[in-house]
Structure formats: structure tokens, C-alpha cells
DRENSEKE-513041 format. One line per 2 residues: for each residue y, x, z of N, C-alpha, C, CB. Coordinates in nm, 3 decimals, padded with zeros to 5 digits, m for minus. Glycine has a CB too. Layout:
N
Y,X,Z,Y,X,Z,Y,X,Z,Y,X,Z ~ ... $
***
This chain:
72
m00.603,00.175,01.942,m00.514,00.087,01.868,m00.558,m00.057,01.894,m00.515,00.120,01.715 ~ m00.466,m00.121,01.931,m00.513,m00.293,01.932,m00.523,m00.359,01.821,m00.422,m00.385,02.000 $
m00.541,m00.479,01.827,m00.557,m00.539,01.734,m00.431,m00.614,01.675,m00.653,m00.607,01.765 ~ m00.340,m00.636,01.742,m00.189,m00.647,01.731,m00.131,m00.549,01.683,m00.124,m00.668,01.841 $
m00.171,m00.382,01.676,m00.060,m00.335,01.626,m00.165,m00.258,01.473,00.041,m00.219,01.759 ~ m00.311,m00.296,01.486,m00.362,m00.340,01.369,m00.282,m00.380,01.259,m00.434,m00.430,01.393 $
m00.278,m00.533,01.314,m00.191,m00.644,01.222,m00.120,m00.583,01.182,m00.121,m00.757,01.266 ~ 00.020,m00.549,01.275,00.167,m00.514,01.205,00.133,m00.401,01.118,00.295,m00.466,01.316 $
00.081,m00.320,01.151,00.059,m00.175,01.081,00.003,m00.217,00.960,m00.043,m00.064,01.159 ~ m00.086,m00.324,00.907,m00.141,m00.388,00.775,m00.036,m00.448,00.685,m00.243,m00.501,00.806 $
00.033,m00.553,00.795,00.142,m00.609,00.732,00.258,m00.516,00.663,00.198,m00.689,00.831 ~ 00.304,m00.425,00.766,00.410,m00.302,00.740,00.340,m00.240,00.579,00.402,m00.156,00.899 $
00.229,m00.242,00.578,00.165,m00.166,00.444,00.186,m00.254,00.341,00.002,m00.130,00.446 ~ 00.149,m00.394,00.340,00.162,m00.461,00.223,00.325,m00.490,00.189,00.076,m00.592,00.237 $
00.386,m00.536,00.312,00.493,m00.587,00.256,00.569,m00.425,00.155,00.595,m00.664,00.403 ~ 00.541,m00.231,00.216,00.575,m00.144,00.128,00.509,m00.172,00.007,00.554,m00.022,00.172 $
00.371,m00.184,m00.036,00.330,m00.175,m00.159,00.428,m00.287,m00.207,00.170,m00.191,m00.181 ~ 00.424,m00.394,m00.151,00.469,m00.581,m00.228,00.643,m00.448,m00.314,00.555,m00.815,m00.001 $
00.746,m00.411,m00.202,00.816,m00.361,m00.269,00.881,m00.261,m00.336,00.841,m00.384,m00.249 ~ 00.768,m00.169,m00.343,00.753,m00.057,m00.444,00.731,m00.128,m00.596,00.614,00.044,m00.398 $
00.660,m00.245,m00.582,00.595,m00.314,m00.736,00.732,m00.383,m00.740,00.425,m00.441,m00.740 ~ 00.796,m00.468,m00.709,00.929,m00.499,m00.704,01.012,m00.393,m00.778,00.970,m00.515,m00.565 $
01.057,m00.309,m00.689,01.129,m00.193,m00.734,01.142,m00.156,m00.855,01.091,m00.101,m00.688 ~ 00.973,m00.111,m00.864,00.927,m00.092,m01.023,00.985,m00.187,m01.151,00.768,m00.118,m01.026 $
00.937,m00.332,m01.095,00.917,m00.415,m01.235,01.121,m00.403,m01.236,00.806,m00.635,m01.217 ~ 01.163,m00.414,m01.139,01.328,m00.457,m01.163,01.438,m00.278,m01.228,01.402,m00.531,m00.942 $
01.352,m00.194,m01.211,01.379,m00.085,m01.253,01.371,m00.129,m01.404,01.291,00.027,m01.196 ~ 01.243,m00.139,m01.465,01.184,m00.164,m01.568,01.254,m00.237,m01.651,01.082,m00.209,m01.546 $
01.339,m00.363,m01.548,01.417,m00.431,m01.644,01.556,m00.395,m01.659,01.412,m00.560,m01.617 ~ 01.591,m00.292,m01.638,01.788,m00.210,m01.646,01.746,m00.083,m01.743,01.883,m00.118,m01.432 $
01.585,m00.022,m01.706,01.613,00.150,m01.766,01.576,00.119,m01.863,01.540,00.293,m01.716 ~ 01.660,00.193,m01.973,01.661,00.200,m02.143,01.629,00.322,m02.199,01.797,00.171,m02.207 $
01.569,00.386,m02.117,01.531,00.548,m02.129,01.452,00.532,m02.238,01.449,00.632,m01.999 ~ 01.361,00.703,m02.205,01.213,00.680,m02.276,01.091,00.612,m02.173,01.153,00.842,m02.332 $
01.028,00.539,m02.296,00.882,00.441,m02.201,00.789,00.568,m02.175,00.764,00.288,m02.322 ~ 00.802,00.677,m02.182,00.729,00.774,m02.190,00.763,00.810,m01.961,00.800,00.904,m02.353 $
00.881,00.831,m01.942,00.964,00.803,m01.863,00.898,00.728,m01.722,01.058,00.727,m01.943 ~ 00.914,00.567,m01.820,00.862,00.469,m01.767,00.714,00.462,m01.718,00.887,00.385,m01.846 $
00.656,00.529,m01.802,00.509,00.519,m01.811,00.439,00.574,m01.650,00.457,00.625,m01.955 ~ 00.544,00.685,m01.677,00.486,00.809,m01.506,00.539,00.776,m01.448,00.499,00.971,m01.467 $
00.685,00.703,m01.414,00.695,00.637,m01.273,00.606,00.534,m01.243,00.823,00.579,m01.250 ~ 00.594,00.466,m01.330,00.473,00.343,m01.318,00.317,00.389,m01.289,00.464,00.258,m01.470 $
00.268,00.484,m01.298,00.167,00.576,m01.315,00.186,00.609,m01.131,00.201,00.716,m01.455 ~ 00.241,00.658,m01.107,00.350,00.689,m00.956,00.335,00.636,m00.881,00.480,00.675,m00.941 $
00.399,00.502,m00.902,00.385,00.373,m00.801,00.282,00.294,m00.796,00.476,00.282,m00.818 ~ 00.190,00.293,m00.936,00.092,00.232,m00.877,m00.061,00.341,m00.803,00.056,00.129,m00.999 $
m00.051,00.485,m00.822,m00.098,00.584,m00.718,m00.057,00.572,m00.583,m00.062,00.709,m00.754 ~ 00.011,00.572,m00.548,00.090,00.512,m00.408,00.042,00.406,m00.352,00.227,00.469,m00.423 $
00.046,00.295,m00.415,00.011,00.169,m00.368,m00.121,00.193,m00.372,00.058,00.047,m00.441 ~ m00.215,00.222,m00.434,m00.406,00.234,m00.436,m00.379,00.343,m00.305,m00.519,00.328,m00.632 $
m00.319,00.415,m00.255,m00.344,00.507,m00.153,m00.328,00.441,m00.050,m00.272,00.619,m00.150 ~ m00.165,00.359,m00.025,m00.178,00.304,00.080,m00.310,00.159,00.107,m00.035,00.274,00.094 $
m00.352,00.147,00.014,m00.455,00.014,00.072,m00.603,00.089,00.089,m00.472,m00.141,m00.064 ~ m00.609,00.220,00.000,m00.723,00.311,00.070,m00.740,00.326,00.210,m00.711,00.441,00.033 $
m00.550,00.341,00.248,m00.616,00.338,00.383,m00.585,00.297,00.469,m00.640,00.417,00.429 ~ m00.527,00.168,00.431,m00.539,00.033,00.511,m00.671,m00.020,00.457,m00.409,m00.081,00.485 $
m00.772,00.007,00.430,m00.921,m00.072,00.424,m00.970,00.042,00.493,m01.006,m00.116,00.261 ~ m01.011,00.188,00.505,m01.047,00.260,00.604,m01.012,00.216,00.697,m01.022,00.364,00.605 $
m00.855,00.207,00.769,m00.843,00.171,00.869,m00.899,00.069,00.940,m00.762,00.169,00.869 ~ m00.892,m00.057,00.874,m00.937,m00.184,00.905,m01.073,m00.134,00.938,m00.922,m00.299,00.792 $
m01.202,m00.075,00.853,m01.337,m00.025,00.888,m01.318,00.035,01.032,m01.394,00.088,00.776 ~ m01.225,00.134,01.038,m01.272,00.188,01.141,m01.241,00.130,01.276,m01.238,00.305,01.131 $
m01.092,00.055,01.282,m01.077,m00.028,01.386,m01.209,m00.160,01.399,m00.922,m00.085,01.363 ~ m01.327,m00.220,01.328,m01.380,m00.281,01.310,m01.510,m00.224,01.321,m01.339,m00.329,01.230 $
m01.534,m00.104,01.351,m01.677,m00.022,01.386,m01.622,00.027,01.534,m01.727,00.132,01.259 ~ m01.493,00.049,01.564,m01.497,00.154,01.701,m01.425,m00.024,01.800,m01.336,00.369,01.685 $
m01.448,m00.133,01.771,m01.470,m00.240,01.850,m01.623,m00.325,01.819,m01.340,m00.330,01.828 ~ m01.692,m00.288,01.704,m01.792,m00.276,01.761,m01.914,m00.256,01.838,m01.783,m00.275,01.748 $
m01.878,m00.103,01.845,m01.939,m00.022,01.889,m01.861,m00.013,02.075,m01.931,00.106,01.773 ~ m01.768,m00.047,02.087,m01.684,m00.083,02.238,m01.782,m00.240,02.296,m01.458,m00.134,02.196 $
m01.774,m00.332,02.225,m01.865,m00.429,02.261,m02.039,m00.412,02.296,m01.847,m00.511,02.155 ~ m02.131,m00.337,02.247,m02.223,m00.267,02.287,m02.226,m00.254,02.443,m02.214,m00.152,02.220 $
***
């Protein structure tokens, strides 16, 4: 993997988390349900988002040890 498609592949991750939390908060402001409801989609989306930056920071480690270890 280069370091260019590094980037995009980081970027591609944040800008999903940036609009899953979007999604969420603008959901949040139309549904009149139960907050009970609310609670586990929100519970949901923010599991999702801690997963994807789990492993966009693995990734980043490992692209950042296996060009280390290429420079050697």
C-alpha cells in the first residue's frame, strides 16, 4: 500500500465516521419515538465509528512499521 492510497483510505474513513455522527445528530432532531430507541442507535453509531478509527490507527501502525522496517 502507498502512502497515497494510505491517505485516501484515512480520509475515506473520517469523512464516513464525520457522516454517520451527522446522520445521527439530524435523525435525533425529526425522531419523536422512544429515547430508549434513540439511545441504541446512538449506542450503534458511535460502536462503528470507535471501530472504524481502531482500524484506521492499526492501519496507520502498520503501514508505519512495514516502511520502517523497508528502509532498514
Amino acid at each position: 500500500m502507498t502512502k497515497k492510497q494510505l491517505r485516501s483510505l484515512t480520509v475515506s474513513l473520517i469523512v464516513l465516521i464525520c457522516s454517520l455522527l451527522i446522520g445521527y445528530i439530524l435523525l435525533a432532531l425529526v425522531y419523536e419515538g422512544s429515547l430508549l430507541v434513540m439511545g441504541l442507535v446512538g449506542l450503534l453509531v458511535v460502536s462503528i465509528s470507535a471501530a472504524l478509527v481502531f482500524y484506521a490507527v492499526k492501519l496507520v501502525r502498520f503501514f508505519q512499521k512495514e516502511t520502517k522496517d523497508g528502509q532498514k
